[in-house]
Backbone as a ProteinNet text record, in pm:
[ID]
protein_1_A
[PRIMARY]
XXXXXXXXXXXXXXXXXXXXXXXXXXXXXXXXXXXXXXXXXXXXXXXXXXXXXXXXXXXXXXXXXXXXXXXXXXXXXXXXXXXXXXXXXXXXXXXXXXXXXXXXXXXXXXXXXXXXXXXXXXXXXXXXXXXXXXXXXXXXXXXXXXXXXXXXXXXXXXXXXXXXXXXXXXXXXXXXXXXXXXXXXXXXXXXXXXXXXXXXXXXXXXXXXXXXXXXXXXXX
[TERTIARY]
14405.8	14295.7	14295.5	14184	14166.8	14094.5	14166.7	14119.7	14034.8	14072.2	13982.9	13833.5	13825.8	13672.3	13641.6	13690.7	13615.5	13558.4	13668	13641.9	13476.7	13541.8	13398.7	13287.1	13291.6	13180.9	13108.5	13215.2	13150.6	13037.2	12974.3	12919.6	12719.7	12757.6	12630.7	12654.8	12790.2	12787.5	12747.2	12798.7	12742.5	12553.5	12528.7	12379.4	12327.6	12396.2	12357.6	12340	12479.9	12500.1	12371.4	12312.8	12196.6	12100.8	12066.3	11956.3	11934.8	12085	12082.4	12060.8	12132.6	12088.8	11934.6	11900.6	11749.6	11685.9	11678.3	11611.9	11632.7	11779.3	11816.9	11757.6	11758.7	11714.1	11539.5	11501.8	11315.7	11276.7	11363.1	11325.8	11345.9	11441.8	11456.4	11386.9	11404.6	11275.4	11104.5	11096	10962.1	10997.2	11129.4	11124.9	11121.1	11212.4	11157.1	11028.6	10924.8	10844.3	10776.4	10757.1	10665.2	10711.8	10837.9	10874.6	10853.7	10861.5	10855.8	10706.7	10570.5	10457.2	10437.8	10480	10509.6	10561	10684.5	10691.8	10589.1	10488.6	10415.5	10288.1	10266.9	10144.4	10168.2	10271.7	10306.1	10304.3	10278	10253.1	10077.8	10017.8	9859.5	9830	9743.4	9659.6	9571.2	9543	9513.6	9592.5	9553.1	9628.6	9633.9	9502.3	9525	9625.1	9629.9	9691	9842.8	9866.8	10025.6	10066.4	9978.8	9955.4	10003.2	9950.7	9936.4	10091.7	10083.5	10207.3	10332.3	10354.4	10464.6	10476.3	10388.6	10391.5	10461.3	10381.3	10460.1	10580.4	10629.7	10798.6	10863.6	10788.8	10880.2	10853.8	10769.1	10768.7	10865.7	10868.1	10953.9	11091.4	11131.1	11285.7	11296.9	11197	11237.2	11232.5	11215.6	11233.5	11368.5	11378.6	11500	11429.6	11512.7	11476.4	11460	11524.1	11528.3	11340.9	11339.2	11200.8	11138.6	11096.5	10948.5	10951.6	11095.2	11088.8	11047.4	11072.3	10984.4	10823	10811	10676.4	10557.8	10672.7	10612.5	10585.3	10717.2	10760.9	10633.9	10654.5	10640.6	10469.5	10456.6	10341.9	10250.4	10274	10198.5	10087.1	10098.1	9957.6	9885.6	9887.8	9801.7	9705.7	9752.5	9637.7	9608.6	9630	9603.8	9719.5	9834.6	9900.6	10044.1	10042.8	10125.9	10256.8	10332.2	10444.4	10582.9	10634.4	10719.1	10864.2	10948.3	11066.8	11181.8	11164.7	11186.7	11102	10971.2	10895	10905.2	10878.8	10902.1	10971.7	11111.7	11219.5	11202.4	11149.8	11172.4	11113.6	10916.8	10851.2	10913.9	10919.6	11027.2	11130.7	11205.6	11358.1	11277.4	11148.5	11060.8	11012.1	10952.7	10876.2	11023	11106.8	11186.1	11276.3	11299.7	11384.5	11287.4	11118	11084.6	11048	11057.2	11063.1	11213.1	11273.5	11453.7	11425	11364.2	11368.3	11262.1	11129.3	11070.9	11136	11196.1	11269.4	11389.3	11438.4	11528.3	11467.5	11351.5	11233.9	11214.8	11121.9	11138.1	11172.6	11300	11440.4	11460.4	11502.7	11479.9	11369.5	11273.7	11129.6	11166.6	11236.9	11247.8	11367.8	11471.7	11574.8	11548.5	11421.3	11390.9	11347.8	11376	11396.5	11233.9	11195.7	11056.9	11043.8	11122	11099.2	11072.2	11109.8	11105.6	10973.1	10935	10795.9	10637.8	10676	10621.5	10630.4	10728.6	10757.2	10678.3	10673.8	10568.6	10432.8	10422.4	10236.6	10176.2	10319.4	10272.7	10235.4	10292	10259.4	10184.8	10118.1	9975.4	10014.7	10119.9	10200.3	10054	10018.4	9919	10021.3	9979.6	10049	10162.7	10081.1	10134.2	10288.2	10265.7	10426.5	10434.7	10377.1	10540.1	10630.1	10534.4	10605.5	10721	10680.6	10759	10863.7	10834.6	10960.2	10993	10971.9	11051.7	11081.5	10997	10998.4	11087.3	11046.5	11093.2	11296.8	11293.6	11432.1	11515.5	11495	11570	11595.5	11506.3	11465.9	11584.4	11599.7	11647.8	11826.2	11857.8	11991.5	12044	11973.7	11982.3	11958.6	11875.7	11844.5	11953.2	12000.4	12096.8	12189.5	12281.1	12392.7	12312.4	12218	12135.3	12116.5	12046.3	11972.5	12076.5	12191.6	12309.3	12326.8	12383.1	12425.9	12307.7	12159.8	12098.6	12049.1	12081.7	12140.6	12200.1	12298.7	12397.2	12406.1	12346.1	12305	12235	12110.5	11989.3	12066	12211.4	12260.2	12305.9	12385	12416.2	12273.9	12178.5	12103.6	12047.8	12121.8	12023.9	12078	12206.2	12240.1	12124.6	12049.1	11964.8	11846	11853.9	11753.2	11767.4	11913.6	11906.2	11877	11812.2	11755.5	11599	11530.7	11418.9	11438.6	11535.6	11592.6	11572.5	11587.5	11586.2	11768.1	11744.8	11900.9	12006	11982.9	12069.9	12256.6	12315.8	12471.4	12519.1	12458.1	12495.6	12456.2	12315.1	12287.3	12376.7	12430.3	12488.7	12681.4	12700.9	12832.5	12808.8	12705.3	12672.2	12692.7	12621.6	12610.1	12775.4	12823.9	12975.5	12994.1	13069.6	13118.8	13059.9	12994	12929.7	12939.8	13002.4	12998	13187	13203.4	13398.4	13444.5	13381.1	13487.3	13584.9	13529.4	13632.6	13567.8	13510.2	13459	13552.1	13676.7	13730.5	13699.2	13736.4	13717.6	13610.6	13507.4	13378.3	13346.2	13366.5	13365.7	13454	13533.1	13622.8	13561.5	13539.5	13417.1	13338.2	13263.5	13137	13172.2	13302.6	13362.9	13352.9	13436.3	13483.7	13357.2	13234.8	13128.7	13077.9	13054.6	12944.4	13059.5	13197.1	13289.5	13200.8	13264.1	13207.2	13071.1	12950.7	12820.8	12846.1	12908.1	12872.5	12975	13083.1	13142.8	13104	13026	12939.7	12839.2	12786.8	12653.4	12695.9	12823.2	12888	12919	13004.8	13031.9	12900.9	12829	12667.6	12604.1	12594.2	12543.6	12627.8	12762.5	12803.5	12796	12755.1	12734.1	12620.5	12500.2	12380.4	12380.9	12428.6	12442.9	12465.4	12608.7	12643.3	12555.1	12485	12432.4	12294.5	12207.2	12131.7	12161.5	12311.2	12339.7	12373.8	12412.8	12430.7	12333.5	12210.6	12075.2	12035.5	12038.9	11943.7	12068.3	12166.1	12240.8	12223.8	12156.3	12158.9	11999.2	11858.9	11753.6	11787.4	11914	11885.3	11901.3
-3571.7	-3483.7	-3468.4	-3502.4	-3502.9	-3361.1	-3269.5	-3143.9	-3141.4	-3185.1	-3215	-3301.3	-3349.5	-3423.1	-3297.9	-3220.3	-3105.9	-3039.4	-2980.2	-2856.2	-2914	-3029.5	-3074.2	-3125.6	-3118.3	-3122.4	-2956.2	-2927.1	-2743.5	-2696.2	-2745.5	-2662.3	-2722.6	-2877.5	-2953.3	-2907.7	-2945.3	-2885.2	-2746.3	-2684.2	-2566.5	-2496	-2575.2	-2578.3	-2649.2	-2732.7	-2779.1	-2757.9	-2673.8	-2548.9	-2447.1	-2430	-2309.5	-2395.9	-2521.9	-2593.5	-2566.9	-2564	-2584.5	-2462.7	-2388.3	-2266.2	-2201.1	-2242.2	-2206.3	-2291.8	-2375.4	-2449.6	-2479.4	-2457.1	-2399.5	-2268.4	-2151.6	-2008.8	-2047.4	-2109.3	-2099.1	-2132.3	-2296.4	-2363.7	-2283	-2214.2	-2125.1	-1981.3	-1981.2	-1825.2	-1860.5	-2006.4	-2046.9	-2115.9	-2159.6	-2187.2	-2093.7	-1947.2	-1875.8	-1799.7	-1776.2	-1741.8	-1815.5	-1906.3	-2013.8	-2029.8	-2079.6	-2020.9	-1943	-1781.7	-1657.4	-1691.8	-1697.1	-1701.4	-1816.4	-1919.4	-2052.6	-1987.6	-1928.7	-1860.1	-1815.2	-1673.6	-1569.7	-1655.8	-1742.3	-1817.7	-1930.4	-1948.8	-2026.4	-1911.5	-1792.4	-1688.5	-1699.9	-1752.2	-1712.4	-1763.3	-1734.3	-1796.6	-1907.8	-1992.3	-2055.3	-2208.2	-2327.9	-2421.4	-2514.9	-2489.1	-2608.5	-2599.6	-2439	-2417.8	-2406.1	-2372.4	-2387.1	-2543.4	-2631.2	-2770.4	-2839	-2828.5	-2853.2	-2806.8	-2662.5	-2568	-2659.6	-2746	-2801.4	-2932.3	-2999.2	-3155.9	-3138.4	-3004.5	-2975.1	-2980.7	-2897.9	-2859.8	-2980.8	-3065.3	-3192.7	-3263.9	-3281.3	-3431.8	-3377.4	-3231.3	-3244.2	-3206.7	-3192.2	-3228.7	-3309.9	-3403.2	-3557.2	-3671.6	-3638.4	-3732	-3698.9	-3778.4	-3756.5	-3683.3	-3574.7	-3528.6	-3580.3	-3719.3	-3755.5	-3843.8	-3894.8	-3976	-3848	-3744.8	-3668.4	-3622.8	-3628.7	-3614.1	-3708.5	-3882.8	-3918.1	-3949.6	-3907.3	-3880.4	-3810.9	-3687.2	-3545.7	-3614.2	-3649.1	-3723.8	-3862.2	-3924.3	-4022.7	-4070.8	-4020.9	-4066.6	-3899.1	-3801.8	-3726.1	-3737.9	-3836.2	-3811	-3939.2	-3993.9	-4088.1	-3968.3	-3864.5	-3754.4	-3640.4	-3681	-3585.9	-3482.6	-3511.1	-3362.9	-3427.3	-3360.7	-3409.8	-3348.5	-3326.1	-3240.3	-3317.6	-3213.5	-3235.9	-3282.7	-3321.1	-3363.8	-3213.1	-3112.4	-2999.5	-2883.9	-2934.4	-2893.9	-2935.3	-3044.3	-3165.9	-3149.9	-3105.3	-3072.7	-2921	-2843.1	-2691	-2675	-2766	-2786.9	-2828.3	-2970.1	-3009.3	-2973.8	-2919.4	-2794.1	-2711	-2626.3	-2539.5	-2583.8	-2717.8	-2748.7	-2831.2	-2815.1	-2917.5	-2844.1	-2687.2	-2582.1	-2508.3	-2498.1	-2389.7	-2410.4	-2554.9	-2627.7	-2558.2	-2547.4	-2447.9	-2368	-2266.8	-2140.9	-2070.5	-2167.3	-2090.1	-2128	-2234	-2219	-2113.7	-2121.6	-1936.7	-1808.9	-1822.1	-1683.9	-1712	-1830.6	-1816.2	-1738.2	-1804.4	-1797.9	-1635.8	-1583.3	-1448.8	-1342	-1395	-1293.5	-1334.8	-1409.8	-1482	-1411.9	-1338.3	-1256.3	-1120.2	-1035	-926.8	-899.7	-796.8	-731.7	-683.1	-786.2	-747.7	-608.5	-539.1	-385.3	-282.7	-326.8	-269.3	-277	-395.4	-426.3	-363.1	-357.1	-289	-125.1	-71.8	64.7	83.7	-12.6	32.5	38	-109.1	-77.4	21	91.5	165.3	351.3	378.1	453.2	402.9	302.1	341.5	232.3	177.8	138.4	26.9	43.3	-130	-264.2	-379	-492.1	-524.2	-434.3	-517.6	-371.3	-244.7	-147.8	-227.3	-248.2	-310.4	-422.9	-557.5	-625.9	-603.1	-491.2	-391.6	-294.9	-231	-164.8	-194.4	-298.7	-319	-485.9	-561.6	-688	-801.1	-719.7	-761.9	-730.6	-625.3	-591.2	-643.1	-645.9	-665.6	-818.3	-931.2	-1086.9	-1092.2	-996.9	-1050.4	-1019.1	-952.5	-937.8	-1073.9	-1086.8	-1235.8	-1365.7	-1370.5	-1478	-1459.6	-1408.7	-1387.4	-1465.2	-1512.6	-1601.8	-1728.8	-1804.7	-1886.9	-1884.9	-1846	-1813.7	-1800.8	-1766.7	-1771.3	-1913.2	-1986.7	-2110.3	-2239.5	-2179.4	-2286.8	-2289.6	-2140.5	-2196.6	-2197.4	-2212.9	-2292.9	-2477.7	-2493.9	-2644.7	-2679	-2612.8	-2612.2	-2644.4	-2575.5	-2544.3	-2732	-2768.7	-2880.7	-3011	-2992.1	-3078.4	-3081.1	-3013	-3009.5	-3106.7	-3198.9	-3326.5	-3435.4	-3463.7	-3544.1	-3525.5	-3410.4	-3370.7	-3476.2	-3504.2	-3591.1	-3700.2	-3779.9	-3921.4	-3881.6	-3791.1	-3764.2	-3710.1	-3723.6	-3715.3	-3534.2	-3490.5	-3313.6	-3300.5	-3237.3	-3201	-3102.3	-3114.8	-3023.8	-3074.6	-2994.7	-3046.8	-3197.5	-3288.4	-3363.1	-3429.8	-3468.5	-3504.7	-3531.8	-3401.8	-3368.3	-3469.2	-3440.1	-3486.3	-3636.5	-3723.5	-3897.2	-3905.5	-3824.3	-3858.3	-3866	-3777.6	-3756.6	-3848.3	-3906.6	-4009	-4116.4	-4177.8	-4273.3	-4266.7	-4194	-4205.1	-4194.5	-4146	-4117.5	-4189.4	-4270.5	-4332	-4228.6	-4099.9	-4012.3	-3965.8	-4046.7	-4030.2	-3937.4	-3931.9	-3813.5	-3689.3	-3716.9	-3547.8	-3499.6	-3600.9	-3536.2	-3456.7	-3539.4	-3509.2	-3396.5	-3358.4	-3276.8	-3106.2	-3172	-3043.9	-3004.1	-3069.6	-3034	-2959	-3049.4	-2975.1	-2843.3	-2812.9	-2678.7	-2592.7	-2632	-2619.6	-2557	-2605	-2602.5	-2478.1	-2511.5	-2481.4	-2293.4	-2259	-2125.5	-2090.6	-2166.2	-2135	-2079.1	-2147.7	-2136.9	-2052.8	-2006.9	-1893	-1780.4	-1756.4	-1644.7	-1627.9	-1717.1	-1706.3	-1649.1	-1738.3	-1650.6	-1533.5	-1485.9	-1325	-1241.5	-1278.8	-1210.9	-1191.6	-1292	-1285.9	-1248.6	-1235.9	-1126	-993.2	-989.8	-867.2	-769.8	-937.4	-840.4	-837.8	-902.6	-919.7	-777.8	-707.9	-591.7	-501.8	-489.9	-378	-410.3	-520.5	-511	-459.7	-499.2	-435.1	-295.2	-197.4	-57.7	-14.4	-79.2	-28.1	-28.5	-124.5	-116.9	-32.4	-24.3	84.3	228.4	251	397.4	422.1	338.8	340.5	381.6	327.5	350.7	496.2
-4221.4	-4261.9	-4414.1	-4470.2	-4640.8	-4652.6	-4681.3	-4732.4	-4879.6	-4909.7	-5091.8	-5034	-4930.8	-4895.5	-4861.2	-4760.8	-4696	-4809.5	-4860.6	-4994.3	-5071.5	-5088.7	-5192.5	-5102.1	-5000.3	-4926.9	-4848.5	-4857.2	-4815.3	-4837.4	-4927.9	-4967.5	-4864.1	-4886.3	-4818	-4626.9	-4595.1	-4493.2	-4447.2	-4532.7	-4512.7	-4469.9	-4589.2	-4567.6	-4453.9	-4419.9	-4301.2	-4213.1	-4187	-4070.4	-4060	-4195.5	-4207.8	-4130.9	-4141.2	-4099.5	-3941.7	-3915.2	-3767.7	-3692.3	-3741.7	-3706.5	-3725.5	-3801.8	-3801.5	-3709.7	-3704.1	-3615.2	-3448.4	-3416	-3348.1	-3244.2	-3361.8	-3355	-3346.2	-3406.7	-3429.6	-3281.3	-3264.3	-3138.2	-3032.9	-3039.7	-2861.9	-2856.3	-2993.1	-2979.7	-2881.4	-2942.6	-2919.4	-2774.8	-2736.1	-2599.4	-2491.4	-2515.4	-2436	-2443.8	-2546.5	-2508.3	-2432.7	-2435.7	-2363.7	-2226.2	-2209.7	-2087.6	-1992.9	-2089.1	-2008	-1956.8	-2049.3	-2011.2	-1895.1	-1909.3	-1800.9	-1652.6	-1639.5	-1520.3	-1453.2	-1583.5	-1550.3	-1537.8	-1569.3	-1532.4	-1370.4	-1357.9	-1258.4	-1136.1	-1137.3	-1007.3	-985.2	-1078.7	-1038.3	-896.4	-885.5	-710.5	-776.7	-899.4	-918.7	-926.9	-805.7	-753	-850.3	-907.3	-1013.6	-1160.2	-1167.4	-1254.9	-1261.5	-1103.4	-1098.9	-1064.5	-1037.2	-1038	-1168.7	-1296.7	-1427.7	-1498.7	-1452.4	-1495.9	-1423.8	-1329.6	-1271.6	-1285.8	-1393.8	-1416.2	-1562.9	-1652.4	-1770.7	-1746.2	-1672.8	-1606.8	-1621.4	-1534.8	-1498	-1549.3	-1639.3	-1748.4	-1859.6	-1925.6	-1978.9	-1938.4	-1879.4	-1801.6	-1770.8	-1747	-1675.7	-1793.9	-1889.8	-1981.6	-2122.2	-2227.5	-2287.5	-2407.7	-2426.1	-2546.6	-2679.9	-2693.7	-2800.9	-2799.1	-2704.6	-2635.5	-2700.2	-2653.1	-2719.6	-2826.9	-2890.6	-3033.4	-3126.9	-3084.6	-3144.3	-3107.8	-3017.1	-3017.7	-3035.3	-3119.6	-3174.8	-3294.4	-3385.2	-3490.5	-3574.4	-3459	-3489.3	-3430.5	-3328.4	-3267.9	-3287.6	-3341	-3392.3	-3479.7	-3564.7	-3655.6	-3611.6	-3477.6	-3395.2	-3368	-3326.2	-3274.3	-3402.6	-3477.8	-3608.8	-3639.1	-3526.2	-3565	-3666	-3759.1	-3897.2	-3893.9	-3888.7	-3930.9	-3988.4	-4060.1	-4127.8	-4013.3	-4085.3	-3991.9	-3911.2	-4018.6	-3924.2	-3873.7	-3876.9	-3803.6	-3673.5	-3686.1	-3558.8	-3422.5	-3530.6	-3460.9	-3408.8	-3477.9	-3413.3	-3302	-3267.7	-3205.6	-3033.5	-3117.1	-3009.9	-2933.2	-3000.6	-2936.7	-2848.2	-2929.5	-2823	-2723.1	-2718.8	-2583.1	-2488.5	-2557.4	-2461.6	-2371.8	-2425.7	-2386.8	-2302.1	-2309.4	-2254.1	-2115.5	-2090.2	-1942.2	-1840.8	-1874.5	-1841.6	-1858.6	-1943.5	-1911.7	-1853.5	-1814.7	-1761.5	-1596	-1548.6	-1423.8	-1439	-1498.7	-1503.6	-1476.8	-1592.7	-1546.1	-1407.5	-1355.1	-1211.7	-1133.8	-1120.2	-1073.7	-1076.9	-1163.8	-1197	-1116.9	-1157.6	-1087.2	-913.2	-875.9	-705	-692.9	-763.1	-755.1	-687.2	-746.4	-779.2	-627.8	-559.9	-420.8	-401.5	-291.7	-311.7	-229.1	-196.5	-200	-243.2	-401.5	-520.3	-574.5	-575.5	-609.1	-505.8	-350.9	-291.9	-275.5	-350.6	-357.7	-470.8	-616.8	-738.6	-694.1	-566.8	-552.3	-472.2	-363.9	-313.9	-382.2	-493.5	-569.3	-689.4	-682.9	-748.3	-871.1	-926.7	-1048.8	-1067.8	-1185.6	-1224.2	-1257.1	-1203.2	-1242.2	-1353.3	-1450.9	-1610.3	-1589.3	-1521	-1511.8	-1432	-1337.5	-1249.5	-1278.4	-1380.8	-1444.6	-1535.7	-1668.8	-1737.4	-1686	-1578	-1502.1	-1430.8	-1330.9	-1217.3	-1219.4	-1246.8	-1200.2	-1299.1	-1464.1	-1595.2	-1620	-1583	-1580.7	-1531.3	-1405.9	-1236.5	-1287.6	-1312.5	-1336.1	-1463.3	-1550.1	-1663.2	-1656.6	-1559.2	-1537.9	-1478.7	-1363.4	-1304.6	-1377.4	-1505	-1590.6	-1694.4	-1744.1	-1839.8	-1870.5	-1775.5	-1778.3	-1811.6	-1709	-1747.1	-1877.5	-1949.6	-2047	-2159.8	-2167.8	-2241.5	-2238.3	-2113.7	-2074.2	-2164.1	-2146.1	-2194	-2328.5	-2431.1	-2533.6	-2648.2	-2522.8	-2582.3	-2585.6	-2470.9	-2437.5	-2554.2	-2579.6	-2671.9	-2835.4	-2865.8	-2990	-2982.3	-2913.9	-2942	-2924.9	-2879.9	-2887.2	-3017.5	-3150.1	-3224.4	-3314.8	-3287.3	-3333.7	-3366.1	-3258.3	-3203.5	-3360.9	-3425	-3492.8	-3648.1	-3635.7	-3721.4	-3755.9	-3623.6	-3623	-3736.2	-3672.5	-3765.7	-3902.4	-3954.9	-4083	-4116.4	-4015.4	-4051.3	-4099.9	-4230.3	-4299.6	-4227.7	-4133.7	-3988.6	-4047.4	-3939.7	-3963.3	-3951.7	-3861.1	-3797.4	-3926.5	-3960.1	-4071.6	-4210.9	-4210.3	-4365.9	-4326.4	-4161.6	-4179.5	-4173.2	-4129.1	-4099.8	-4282	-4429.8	-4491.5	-4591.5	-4533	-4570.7	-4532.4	-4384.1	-4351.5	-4404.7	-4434.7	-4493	-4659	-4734.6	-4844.1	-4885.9	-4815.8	-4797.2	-4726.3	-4626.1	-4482.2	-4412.3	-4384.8	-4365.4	-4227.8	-4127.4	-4002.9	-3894.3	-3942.5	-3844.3	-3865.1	-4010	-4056.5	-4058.7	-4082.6	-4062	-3886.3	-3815	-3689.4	-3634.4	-3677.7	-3620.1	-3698.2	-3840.8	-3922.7	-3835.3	-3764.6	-3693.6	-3596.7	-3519.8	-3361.6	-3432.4	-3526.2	-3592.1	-3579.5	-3661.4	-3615.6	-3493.6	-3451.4	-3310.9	-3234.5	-3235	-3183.7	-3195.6	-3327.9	-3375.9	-3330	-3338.7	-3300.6	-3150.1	-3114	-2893.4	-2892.9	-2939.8	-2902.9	-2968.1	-3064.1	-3109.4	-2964.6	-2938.5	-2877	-2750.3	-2648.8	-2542.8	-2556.9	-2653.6	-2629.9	-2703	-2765.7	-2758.4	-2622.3	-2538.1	-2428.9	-2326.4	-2299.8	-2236	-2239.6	-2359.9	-2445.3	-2392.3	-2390.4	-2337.4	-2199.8	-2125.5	-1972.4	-1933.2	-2002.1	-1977.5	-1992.1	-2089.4	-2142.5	-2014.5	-2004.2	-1918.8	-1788.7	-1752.4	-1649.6	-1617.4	-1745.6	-1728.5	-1720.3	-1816	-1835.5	-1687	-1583.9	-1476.7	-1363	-1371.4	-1332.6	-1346.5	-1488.2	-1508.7	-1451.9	-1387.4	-1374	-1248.8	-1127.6	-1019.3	-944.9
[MASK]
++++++++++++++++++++++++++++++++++++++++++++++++++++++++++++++++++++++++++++++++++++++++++++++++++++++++++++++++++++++++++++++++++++++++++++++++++++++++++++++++++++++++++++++++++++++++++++++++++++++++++++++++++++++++++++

């Protein structure tokens, strides 16, 4: 291990780390919203629409993430849409994550004790409370672990971001190794890396697991 490459590389890595994390953070913000709404649109009584809503699902889970990135990338301004290389990528992270989490939301709202839900309509509750107090809560205790689990998945796919030349970690350590020949150390930097990201992110999300769970403890 060459400590004097690290030191004098700290500082690009570092920034790199910021890349990822932002993009990272942008992409899954924008995957679960889309998601959440993807679930909540996948309940309508409209066939065609939960039709449409389940080809999205499965084309993007059924294909490789790296595949629609370059086709965000690369085959984007065939249809006029332009973006930058971490745009691309944040886009992408979003539509590629919000296919998983809206099967978690699912998953979640198919948790929720439909007793509970017939006890809100039978006192009068309108749709959008019972979503908010009963249906939203209950779903998100049960989605949680999921939703921790995927991302964290989401954090390491953001390697991939470096083929489209976004200055992410993975990026900054290919350019180290390639200028040092110091391909272990670079790699083992990153483990170090990622290592820290996903164990922040686990005990955050145990974190909130709990608290969702006292919260819907102290409701009952």
């Amino acid at each position: 291990m060459d400590w004097d490459v690290l030191i004098r590389y700290a500082p690009s890595l570092g920034r790199g780390f910021l890349v990822t994390i932002a993009c990272w953070a942008s992409g899954c913000a924008l995957g679960l919203a889309l998601g959440f709404a993807v679930a909540l649109a996948a309940g309508a009584r409209s066939l065609a629409l939960r039709a449409v809503l389940r080809v999205y699902v499965e084309i993007l889970r059924g294909t490789p993430f790296l595949m629609q990135l370059f086709i965000l990338y690369a085959g984007g301004p065939a249809v006029g849409l332009r973006l930058s290389a971490t745009e691309a990528g944040i886009l992408g992270l979003g539509l590629y994550s919000s296919a998983y989490f809206s099967e978690i939301f699912r998953a979640g709202f198919a948790a929720v004790p439909r007793g509970q839900v017939e006890a809100a309509m039978s006192v009068g509750m309108a749709p959008w409370d019972i979503l908010a107090r009963v249906r939203l809560p209950n779903a998100l205790v049960a989605a949680t672990p999921p939703i921790v689990n995927t991302l964290i998945v989401m954090s390491k796919e953001t390697v991939v971001l470096s083929i489209i030349t976004v200055p992410e970690l993975m990026y900054q350590m290919q350019t180290m190794a390639a200028e040092t020949f110091t391909a272990f150390d670079a790699i083992f930097a990153m483990a170090v890396f990622y290592w820290c990201l996903v164990e922040v992110v686990s005990r955050l999300g145990r974190r909130v697991e709990q608290r969702a769970t006292a919260f819907l403890a102290s409701r009952a």
